[in-house]
C-alpha positions as CSV (number, residue, x, y, z in Angstrom):
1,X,75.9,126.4,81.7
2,X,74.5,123.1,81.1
3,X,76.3,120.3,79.2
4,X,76.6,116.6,79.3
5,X,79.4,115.6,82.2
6,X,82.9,114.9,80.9
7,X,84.0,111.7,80.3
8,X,86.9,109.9,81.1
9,X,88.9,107.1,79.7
10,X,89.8,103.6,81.9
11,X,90.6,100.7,81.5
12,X,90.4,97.4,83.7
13,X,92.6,94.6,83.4
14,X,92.6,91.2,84.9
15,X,95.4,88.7,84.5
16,X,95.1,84.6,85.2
17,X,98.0,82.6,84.1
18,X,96.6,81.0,81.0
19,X,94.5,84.2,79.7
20,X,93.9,87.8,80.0
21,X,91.2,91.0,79.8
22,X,91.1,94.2,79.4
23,X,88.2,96.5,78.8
24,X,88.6,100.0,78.2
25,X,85.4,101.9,79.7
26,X,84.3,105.7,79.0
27,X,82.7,106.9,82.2
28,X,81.5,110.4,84.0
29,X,83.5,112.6,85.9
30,X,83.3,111.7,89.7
31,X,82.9,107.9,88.7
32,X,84.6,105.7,91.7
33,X,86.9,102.5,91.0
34,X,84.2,100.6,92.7
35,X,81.0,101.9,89.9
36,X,83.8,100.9,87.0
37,X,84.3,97.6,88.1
38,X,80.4,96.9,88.6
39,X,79.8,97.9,84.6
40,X,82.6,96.4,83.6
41,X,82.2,92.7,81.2
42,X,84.3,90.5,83.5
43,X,81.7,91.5,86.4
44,X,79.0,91.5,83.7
45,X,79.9,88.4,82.5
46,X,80.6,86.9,86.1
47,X,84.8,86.2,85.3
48,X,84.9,88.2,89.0
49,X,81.8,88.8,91.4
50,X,81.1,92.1,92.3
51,X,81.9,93.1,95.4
52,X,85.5,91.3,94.8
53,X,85.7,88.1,96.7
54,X,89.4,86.9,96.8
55,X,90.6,90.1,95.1
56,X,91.5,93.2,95.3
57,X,91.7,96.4,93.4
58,X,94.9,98.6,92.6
59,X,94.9,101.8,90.4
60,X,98.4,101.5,88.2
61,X,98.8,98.5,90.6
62,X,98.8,100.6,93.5
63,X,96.1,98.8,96.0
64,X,93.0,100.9,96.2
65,X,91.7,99.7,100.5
66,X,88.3,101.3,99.7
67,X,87.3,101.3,96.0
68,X,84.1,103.1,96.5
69,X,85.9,106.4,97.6
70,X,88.7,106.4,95.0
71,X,87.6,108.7,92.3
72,X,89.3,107.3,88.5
73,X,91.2,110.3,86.7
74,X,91.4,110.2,82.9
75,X,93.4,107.2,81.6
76,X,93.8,105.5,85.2
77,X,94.7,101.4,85.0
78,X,92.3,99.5,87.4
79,X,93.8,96.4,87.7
80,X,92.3,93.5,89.8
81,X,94.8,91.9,91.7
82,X,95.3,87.9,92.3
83,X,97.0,86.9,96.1
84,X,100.3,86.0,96.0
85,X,100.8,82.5,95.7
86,X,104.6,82.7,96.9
87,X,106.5,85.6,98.6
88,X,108.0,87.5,95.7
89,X,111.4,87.6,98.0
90,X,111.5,84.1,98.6
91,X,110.9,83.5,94.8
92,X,114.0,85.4,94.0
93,X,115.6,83.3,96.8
94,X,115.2,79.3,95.4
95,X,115.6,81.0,92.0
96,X,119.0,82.6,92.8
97,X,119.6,79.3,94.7
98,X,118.5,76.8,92.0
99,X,121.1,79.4,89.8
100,X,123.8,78.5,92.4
101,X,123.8,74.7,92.3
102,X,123.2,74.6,88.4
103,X,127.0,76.8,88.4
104,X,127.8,74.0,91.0
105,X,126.8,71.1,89.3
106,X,128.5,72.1,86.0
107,X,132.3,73.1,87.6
108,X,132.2,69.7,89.2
C-alpha cells in the first residue's frame, strides 16, 4: 500500500518579554523536534540560530535534552525556552516579602 506519509500538526512558540511567535507547522510522521525547529520561520528568519545557542527546547514545556531523538506526536507544543533570569523560588520570596512590609508600612 503506497500513500503519501501522514502528517501531523505542531506548533512552535517562542516568548521574549516585549513580543511573541508562534508558527504552526504540518510535518511527516517520524519528524524529530530538532527537523521542526530547523524549518521553522524564527530559524528561517534568524529570530534563533539553529542549533539553539542560549536556548533550549521543551515539548508542552517539558525540556527535550536531545531534540534530534524526540519524535513530535500530533498537536505537540515545541516551545523554546529562555534561562531563568531569577530563581522562580526566590521570586515568590522578595514578592511575598515586598507584600509583608507594604501590610507593615500601612498598620503603622
Amino acid at each position: 500500500m503506497t500513500g503519501s506519509p501522514q502528517m501531523l500538526a505542531v506548533e512552535v512558540v517562542y516568548a521574549l518579554p516585549e513580543r511573541q511567535w508562534l508558527q504552526r507547522l504540518d510535518v511527516p510522521a517520524g519528524t524529530t523536534v530538532a527537523q521542526v525547529l530547523a524549518q521553522c520561520e524564527l530559524v528561517r528568519d534568524g529570530i534563533v540560530t539553529w542549533p539553539l545557542q542560549g536556548l533550549e527546547a521543551g515539548v508542552w514545556f517539558e525540556r527535550c535534552p536531545d531534540p534530534e531523538a524526540v519524535v513530535v506526536q500530533d498537536g505537540d507544543r515545541i516551545s523554546l525556552l529562555r534561562p531563568l533570569l531569577i530563581d522562580p523560588m526566590e521570586s515568590r520570596r522578595l514578592r511575598a516579602e515586598q507584600a509583608r512590609k507594604r501590610r507593615q508600612a500601612g498598620a503603622g
